[in-house]
MARZAMI-998733 format. One record per residue (C-alpha): y, z, x; residue in one letter; chain. Coordinates in nm, 3 decimals. Example, Ala and Ser with C-alpha at 12.3 -4.5 7.8 and 13.67 -1.06 7.14 Angstrom:
MARZAMI-998733
-0.450_0.780_1.230_a_A
-0.106_0.714_1.367_s_A
***
This chain:
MARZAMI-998733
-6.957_2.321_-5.145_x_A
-6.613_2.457_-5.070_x_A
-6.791_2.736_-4.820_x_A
-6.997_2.515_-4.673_x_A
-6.720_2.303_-4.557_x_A
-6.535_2.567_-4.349_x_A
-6.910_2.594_-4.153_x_A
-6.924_2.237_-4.094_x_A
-6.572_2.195_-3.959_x_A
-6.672_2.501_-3.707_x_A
-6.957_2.376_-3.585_x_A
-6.787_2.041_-3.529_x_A
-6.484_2.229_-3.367_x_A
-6.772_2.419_-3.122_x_A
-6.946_2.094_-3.063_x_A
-6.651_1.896_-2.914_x_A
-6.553_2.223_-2.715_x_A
-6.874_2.262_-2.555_x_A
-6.858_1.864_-2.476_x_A
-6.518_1.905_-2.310_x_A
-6.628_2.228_-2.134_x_A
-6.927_1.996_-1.933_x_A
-6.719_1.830_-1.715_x_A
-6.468_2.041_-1.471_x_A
-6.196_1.813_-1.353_x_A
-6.095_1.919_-1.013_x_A
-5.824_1.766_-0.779_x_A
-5.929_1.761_-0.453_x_A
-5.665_1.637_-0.160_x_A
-5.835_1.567_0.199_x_A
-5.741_1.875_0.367_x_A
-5.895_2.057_0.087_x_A
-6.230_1.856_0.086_x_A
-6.262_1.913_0.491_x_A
-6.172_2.280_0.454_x_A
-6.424_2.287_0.223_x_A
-6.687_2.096_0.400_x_A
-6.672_2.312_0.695_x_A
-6.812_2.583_0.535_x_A
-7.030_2.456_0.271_x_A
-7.188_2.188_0.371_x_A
-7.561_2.146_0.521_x_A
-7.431_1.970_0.845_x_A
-7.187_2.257_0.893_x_A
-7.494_2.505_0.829_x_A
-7.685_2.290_1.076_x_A
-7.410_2.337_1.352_x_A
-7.375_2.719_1.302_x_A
-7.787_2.727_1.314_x_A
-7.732_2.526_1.663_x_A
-7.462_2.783_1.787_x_A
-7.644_3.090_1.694_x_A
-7.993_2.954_1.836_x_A
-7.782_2.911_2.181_x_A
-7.607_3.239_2.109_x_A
-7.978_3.453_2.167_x_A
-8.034_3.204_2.446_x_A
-7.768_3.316_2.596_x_A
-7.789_3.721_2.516_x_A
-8.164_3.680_2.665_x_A
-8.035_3.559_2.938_x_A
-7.761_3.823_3.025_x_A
-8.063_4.098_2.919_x_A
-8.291_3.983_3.198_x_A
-8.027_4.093_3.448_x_A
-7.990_4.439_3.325_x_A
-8.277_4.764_3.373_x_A
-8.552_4.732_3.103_x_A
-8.708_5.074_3.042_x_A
-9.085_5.049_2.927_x_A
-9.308_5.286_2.846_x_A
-9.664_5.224_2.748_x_A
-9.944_5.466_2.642_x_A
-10.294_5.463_2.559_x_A
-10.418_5.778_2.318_x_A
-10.681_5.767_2.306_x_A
-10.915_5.590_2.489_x_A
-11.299_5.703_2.373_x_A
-11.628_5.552_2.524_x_A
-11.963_5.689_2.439_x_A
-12.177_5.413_2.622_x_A
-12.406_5.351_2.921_x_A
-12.310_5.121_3.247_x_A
-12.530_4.990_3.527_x_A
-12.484_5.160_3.842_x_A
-12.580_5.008_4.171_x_A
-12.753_5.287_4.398_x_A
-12.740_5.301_4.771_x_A
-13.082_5.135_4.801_x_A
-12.950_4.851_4.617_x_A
-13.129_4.916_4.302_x_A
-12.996_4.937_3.968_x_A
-12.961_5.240_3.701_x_A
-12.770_5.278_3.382_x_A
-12.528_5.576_3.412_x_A
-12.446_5.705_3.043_x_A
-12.085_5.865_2.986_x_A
-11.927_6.032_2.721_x_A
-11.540_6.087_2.781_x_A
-11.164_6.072_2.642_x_A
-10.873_5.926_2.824_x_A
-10.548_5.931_2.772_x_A
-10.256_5.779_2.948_x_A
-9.901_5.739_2.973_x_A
-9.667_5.553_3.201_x_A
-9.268_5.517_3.148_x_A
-9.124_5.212_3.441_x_A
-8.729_5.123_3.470_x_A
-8.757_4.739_3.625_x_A
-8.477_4.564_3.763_x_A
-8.473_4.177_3.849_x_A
-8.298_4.091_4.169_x_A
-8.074_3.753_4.137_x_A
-7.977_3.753_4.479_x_A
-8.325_3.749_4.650_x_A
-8.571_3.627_4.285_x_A
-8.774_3.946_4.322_x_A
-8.814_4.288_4.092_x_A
-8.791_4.651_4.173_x_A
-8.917_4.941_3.943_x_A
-8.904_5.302_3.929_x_A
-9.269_5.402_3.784_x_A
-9.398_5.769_3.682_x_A
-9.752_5.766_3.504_x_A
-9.977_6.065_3.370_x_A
-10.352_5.996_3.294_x_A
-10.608_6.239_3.169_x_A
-10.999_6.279_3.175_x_A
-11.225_6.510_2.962_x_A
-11.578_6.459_3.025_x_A
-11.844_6.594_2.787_x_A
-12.139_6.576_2.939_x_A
-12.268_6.671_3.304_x_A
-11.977_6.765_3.525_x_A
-11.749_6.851_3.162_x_A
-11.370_6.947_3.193_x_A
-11.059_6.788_3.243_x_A
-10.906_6.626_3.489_x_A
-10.469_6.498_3.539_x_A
-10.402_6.266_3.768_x_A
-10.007_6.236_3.791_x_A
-9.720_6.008_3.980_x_A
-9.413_6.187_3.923_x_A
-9.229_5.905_4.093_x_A
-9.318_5.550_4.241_x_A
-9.111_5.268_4.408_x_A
-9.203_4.934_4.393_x_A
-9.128_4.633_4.489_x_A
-9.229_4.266_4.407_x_A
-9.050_3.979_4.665_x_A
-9.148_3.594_4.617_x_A
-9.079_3.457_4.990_x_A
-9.016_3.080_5.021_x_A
-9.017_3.029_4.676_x_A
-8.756_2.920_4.453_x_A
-8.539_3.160_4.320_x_A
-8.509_3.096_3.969_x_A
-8.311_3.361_3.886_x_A
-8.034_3.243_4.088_x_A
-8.045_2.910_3.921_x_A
-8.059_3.052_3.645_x_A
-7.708_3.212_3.649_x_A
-7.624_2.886_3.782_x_A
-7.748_2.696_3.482_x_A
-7.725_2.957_3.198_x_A
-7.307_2.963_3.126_x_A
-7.307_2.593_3.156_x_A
-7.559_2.536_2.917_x_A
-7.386_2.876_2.686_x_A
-7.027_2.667_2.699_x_A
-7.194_2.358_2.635_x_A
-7.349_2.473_2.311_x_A
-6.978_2.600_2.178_x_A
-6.805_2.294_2.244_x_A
-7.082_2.108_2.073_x_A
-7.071_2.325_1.774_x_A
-6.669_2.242_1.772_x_A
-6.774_1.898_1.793_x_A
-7.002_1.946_1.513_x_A
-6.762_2.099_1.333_x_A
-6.476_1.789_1.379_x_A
-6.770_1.533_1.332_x_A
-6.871_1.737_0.999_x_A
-6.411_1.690_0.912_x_A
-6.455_1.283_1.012_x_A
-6.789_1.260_0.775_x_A
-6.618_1.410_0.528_x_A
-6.306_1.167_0.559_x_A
-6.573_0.900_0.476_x_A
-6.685_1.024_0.178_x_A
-6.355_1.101_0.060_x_A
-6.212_0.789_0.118_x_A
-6.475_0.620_-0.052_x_A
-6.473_0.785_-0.380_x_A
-6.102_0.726_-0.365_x_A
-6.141_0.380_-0.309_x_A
-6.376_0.364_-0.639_x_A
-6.136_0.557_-0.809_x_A
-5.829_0.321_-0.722_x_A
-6.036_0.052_-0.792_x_A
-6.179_0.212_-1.146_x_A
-5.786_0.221_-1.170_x_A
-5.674_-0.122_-1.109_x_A
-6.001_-0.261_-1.334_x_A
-5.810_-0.080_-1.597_x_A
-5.451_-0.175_-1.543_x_A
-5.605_-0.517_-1.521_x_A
-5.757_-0.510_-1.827_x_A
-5.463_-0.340_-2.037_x_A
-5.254_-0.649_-1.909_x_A
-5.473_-0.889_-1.950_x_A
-5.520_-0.830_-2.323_x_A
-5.179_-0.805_-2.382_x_A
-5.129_-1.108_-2.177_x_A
-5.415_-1.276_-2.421_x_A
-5.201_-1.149_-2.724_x_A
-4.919_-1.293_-2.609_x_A
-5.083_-1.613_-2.526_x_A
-5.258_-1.671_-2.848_x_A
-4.894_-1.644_-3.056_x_A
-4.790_-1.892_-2.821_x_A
-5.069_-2.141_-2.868_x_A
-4.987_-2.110_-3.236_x_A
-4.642_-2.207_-3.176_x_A
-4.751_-2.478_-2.952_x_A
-4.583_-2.332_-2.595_x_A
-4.906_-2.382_-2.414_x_A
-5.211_-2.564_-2.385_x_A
-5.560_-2.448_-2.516_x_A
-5.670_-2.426_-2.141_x_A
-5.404_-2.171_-2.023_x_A
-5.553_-1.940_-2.376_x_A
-5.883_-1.977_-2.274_x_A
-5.816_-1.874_-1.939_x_A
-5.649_-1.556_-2.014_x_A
-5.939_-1.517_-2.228_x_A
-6.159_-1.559_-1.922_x_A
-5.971_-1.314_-1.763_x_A
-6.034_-1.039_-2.049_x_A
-6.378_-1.065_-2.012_x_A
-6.381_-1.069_-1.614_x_A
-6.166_-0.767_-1.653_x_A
-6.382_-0.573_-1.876_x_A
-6.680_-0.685_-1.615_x_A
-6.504_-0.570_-1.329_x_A
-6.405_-0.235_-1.525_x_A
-6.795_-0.164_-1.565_x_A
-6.911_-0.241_-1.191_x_A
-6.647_-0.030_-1.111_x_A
-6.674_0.293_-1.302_x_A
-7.072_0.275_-1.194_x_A
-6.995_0.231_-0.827_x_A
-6.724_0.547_-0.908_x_A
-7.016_0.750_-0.998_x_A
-7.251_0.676_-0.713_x_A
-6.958_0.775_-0.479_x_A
-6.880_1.101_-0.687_x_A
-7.261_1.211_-0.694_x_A
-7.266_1.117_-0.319_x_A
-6.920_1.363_-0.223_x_A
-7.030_1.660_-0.462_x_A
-7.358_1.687_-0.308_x_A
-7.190_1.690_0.032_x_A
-6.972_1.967_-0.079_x_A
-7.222_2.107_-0.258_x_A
-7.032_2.134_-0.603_x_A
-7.207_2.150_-0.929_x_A
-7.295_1.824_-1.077_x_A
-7.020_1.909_-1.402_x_A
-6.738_1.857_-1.157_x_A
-6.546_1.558_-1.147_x_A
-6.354_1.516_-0.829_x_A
-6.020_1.351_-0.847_x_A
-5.928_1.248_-0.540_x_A
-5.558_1.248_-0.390_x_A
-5.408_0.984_-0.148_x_A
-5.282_1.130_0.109_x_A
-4.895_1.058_0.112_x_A
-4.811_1.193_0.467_x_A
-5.020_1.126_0.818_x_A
-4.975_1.347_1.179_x_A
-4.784_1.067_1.422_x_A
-4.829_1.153_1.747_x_A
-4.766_0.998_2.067_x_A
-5.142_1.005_2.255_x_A
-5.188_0.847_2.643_x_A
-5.519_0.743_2.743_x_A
-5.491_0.977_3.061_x_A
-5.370_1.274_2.821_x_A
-5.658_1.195_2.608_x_A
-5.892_1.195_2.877_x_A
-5.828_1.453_3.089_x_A
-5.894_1.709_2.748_x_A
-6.184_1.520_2.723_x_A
-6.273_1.644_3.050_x_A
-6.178_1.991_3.015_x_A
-6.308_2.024_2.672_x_A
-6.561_1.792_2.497_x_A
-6.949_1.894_2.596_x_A
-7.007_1.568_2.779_x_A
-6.883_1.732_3.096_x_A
-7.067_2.072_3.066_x_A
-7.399_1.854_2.960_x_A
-7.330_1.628_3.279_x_A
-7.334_1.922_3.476_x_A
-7.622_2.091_3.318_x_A
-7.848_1.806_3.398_x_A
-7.748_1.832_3.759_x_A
-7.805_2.178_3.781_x_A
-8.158_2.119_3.635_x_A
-8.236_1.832_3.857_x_A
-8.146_1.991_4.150_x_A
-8.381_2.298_4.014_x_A
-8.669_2.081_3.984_x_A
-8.621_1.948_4.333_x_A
-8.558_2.333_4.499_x_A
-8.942_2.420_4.280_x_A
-9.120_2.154_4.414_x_A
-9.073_2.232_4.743_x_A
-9.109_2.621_4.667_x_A
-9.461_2.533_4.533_x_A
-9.572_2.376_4.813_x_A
-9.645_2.736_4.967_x_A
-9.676_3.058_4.760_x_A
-9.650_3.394_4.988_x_A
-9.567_3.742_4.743_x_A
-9.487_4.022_4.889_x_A
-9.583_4.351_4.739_x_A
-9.514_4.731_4.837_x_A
-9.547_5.057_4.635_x_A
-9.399_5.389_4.756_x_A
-9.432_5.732_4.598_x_A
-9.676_6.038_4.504_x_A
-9.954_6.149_4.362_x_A
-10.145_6.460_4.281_x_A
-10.455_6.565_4.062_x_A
-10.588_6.821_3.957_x_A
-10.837_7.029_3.645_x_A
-10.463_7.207_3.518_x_A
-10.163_6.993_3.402_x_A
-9.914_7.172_3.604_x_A
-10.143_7.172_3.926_x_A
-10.136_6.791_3.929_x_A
-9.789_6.789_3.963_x_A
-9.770_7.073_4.260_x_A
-10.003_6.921_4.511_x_A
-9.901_6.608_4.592_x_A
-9.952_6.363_4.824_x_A
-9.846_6.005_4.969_x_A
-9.938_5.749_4.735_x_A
-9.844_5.382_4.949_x_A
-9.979_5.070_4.916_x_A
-9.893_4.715_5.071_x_A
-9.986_4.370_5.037_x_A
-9.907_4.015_5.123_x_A
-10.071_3.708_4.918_x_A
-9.988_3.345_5.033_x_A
-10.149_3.040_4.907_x_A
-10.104_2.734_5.145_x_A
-10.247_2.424_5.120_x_A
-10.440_2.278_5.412_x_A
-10.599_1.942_5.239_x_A
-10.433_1.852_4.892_x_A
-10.371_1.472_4.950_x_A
-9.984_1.459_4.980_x_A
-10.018_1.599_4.600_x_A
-9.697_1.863_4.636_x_A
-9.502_1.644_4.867_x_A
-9.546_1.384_4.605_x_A
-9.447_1.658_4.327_x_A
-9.092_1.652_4.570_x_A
-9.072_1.316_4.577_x_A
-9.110_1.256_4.190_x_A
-8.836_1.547_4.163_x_A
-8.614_1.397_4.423_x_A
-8.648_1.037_4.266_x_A
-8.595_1.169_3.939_x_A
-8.255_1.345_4.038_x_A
-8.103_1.013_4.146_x_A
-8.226_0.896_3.851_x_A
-8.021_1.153_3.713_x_A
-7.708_1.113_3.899_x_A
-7.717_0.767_3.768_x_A
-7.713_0.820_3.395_x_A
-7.454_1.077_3.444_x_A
-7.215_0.805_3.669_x_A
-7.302_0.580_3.370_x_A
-7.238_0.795_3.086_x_A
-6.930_0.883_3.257_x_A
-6.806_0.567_3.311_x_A
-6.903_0.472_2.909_x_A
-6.748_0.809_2.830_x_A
-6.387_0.667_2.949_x_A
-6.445_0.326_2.785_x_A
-6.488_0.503_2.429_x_A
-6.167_0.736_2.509_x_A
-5.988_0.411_2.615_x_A
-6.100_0.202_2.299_x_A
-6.017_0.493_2.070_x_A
-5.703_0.559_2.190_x_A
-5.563_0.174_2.149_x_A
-5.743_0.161_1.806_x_A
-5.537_0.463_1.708_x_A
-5.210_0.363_1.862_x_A
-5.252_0.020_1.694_x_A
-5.376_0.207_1.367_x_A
-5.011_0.338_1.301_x_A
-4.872_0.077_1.324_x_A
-5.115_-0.101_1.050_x_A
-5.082_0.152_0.873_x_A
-4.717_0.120_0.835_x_A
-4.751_-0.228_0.756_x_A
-5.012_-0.212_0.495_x_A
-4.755_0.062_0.301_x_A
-4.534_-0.226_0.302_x_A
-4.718_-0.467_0.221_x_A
-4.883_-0.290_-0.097_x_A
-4.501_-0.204_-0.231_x_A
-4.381_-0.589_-0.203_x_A
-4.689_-0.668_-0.360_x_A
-4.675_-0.466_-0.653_x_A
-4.291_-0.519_-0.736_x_A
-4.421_-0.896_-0.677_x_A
-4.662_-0.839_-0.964_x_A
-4.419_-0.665_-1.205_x_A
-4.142_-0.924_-1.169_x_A
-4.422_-1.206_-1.221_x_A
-4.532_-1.016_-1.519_x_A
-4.205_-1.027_-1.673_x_A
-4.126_-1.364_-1.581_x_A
-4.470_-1.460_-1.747_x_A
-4.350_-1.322_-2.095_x_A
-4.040_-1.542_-2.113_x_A
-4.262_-1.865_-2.031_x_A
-4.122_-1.940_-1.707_x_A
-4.398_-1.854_-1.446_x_A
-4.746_-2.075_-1.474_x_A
-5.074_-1.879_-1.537_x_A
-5.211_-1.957_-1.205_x_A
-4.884_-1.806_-1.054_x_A
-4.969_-1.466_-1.208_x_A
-5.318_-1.472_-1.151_x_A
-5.257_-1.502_-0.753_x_A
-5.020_-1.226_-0.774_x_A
-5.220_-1.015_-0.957_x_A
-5.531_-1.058_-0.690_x_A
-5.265_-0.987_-0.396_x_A
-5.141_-0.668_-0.542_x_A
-5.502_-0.546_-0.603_x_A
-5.604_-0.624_-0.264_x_A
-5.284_-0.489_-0.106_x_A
-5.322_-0.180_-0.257_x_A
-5.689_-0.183_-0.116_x_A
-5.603_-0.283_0.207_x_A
-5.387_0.002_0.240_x_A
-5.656_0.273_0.111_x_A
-5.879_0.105_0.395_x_A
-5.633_0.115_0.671_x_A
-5.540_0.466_0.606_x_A
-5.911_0.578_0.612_x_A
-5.928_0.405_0.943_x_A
-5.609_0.656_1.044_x_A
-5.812_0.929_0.929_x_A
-6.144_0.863_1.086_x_A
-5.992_0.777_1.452_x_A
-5.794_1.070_1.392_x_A
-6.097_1.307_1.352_x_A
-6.277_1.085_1.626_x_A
-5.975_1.205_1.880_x_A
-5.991_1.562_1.785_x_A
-6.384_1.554_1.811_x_A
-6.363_1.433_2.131_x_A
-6.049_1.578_2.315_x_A
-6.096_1.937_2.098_x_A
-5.731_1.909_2.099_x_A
-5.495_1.902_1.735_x_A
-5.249_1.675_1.875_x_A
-5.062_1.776_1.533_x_A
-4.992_2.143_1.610_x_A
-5.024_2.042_1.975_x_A
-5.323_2.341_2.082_x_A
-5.693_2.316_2.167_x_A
-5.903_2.349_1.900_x_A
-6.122_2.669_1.896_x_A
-6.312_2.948_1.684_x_A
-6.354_3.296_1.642_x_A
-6.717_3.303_1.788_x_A
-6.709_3.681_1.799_x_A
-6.684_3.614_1.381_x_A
-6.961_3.406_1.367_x_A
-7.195_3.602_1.635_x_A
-7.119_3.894_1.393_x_A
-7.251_3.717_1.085_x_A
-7.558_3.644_1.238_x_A
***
């Protein structure tokens, strides 16, 4: 029995240890949590996904205006098979052959922004063995050919495209900065929720732990006859309401925990313990300032301008379309010969020419109607964006007063939550001596509680119109610089 007793307090010792080693406290201030979030979280992932989709957007883009060097190659090419034949008397035969090919052809092409058509430098090498009738080999070689493909009357979507392209490059990295503020003001949600659980998982307590004492106070007093039966039962009443409260409270504390760590993507033994923010940025932020780094900045611009661009590409295509002419020409050499070398020594002028063009004589006003629809659906266009513009300002304006008047809330919810509590501790204390009625206390205690509430909520509303401002402008009016990112760091990751 006496070894068996050191085992049993052991285990016992390893049990609680373990128990205590499930749950990782972890105090978490704001800055912290969006630091955090910025990096781990899935709508952070999302927004880095967005940038680096735009990011090969963008590099196929700039690749289309440099040379591309090709070279393609067939070897071999066998065919063992018979063909009809027409002869000259119009009849039919079947003509069997048995031959190899082979051939080879290496092209530099360049696009042309300025005019939307494509020149290429081509040299090709085929070869022929036949092995039956006429059997040997034959080369056929074109050491060098120029060509040239023009569209004429056509849109030029190259040149829109360089048009379009860095708008639509600088518009995806200010959204991603967006992203990245809107992932900092999401974050300030969550946070300040589970920190308004917590202060409320708080107060239940501190509620409770005076409210029994109150209720042993109360019931030595009813024995000496200071108060009435009603007054005991109703700090009785408040025990129980306290222990009630306590209970919603710690399961709402959970939900809001669970809901925070998923965001951040900690493990499910952490418990986060939240920290109120004791000091705020103040700055001094105009309406005009505010807008006019909205402007320069935000994404709403560059998308604004995007959609023009495109509009007025739709419109320049649909009247291109309504007449297709392509020219084509083709300049260089060409030999052939039974001997490798000998097709490249006798050469001779290998040119060719040509001009397609598809215009419609009857089509029913169908592509002047395509223009029309395109032309209709760029003032259509130009609307929205005078619209969105004009409800761009009004949300700058609005958010600006909000956060001007937020400060000053702020201030006065800080305030109010210290006269409230002193309020509350003097009331206590004047309680105990029996010179302050139950229903006295009671009210105080309710205005402290929702003072100190109050003031968690109005400094989350600081917070969120804070991030709001930064998403918007891209400007930290608290170190006073635009906000930006290493995208050379990030296009490196990828």
């Amino acid at each position: 029995m006496k070894q068996l007793f050191p085992s049993i307090i052991f285990f016992i010792a390893a049990a609680l240890i373990a128990q205590a080693q499930t749950t990782r406290e972890m105090q978490l201030t704001l800055d912290d949590a969006i630091a955090m979030a910025r990096v781990r979280s899935v709508d952070a992932a999302e927004a880095l996904d967005e940038l680096r989709s735009s990011y090969w957007e963008w590099r196929s883009f700039r690749a289309e205006q440099l040379p591309e060097l090709t070279f393609k190659a067939t070897a071999p090419s066998y065919a063992k098979q018979y063909s009809s034949y027409m002869n000259e008397d119009g009849s039919y035969s079947f003509v069997g052959t048995n031959s190899l090919q082979a051939s080879g052809q290496l092209s530099v092409t360049q696009n042309i922004p300025l005019t939307g058509g494509k020149v290429s430098l081509n040299s090709s090498l085929d070869f022929l063995r036949q092995y039956e009738g006429n059997t040997g080999n034959r080369f056929m070689s074109i050491p060098l050919a120029l060509s040239l493909t023009q569209p004429l009357f056509g849109v030029n979507t190259m040149k829109w495209d360089r048009r379009i392209e860095p708008v639509r490059y600088a518009e995806a990295k200010a959204a991603f900065l967006s992203a990245t503020e809107d992932v900092a003001r999401l974050t300030v949600d969550y946070y300040f929720t589970l920190l308004m659980s917590r202060e409320n998982v708080d107060i239940s307590r501190q509620n409770l732990e005076n409210a029994e004492r109150l209720y042993a106070v109360a019931r030595e007093k009813r024995e000496m006859g200071l108060i009435s039966q009603n007054d005991l039962l109703q700090m009785e009443l408040n025990v129980i309401d306290a222990k009630s409260a306590l209970t919603d409270n710690l399961s709402e504390l959970k939900a809001d925990m669970f809901r925070l760590r998923s965001f951040l993507d900690l493990s499910e033994d952490t418990e986060i313990i939240p920290v109120v923010p004791e000091t705020v940025p103040h700055a001094e932020i105009t309406y005009g300032d505010a807008l006019d780094r909205a402007l320069s900045n935000n994404k709403f611009v560059k998308t604004m301008r995007r959609l023009q661009l495109e509009a007025d590409y739709d419109v320049a295509k649909a009247k291109g379309d309504m007449r297709e002419i392509e020219l084509f020409v083709q300049l260089g050499y060409t030999g052939t010969d039974n001997e490798f070398d000998g097709a490249y020594r006798r050469l001779r002028a290998n040119e060719l020419a040509s001009v397609g063009f598809s215009i419609p004589l009857v089509d029913w006003g169908k592509r002047r109607g395509k223009v029309k629809v395109a032309e209709s659906r760029r003032r259509v266009t130009q609307s929205s964006v005078r619209r969105e513009t004009m409800n761009f300002n009004q949300d700058i304006f609005i958010l600006v007063e909000r956060f001007s008047n937020q400060q000053q809330q702020l201030d006065l919810a800080t305030k109010a939550a210290e006269i409230a509590s002193r309020r509350y501790r003097t009331n206590v204390e004047t309680y105990l001596i029996g010179m302050l009625p139950t229903l006295e206390l009671n009210d105080s205690r309710v205005s402290k509680d929702n003072s100190r509430r109050e003031y968690i909520t109005q400094l989350y509303k600081f917070w969120n119109y804070w991030y709001q401002i930064r998403s918007l402008t891209l400007y930290d009016y608290g170190s006073g610089k635009d906000i930006n990112a290493d995208f050379e760091k990030y296009i490196k990751e990828i």
